[in-house]
N, C-alpha and C positions, 0 to 999 in steps of 0.2 A: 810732624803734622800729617795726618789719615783726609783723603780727601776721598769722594764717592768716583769710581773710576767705571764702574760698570753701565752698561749702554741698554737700554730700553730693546728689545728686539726690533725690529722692522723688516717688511716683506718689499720697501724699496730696493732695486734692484741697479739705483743709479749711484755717483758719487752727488755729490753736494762741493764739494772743492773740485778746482781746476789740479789741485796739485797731487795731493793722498789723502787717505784717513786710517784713523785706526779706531778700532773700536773693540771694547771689551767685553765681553755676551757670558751669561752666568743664566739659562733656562730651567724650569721644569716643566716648562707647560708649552714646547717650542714645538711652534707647529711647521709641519716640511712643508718645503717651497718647491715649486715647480721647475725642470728641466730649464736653465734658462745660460745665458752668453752677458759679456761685457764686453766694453771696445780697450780693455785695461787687464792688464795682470790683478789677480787675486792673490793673497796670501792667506792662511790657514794655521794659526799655532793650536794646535788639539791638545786641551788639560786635564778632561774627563768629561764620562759619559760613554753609552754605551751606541756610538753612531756608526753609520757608513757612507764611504762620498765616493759618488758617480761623478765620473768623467768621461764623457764621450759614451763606450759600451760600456766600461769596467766602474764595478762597483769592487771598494776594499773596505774591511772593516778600521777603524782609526782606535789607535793606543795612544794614550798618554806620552805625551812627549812629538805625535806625529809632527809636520809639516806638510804641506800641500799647497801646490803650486799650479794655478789654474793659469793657463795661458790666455790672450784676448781672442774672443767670437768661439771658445771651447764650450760644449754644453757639461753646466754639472750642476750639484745639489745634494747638499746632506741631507741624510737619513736616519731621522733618530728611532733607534729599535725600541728601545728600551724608555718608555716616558716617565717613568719613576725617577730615574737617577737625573741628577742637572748635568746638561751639557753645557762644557764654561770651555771657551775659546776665546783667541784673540784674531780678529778679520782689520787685515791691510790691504 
């Protein structure tokens, strides 16, 4: 059984659970969000698209397969270059 696992985008910046979340993001039309912090670890699984994620000063470009590990009160925020291609990641 195929169930719908993909998640809506949103520009909330807060959790909704005390515990974690996870959520499955598949864009074309993904608009960048501003420099911003958590009081929580972020996690990052990158599957495609053509993006770049600031942390702090540094900006890298993200491959398939990345990982990215924002620590709590770090500033960062993807950067999608490329708005043609879908950017589809998994955010913990």
């Amino acid at each position: 059984m195929r169930s719908k696992i993909q998640t809506p985008f949103t520009h909330r910046q807060y959790m909704l659970s005390q515990d974690f979340e996870i959520y499955y993001y598949s864009d074309t039309r993904h608009n960048n969000v501003d420099l911003h912090s958590h009081d929580y670890y972020e996690f990052y699984f990158y599957m495609e698209g053509d993006v770049e994620f600031e942390i702090g000063d540094r900006r890298q470009a993200l491959r398939s397969g990345d990982f990215v590990i924002v620590p709590p009160g770090t500033m960062h925020r993807a950067f999608v270059v490329n708005t043609e291609l879908p950017y589809r990641r998994f955010v913990f």
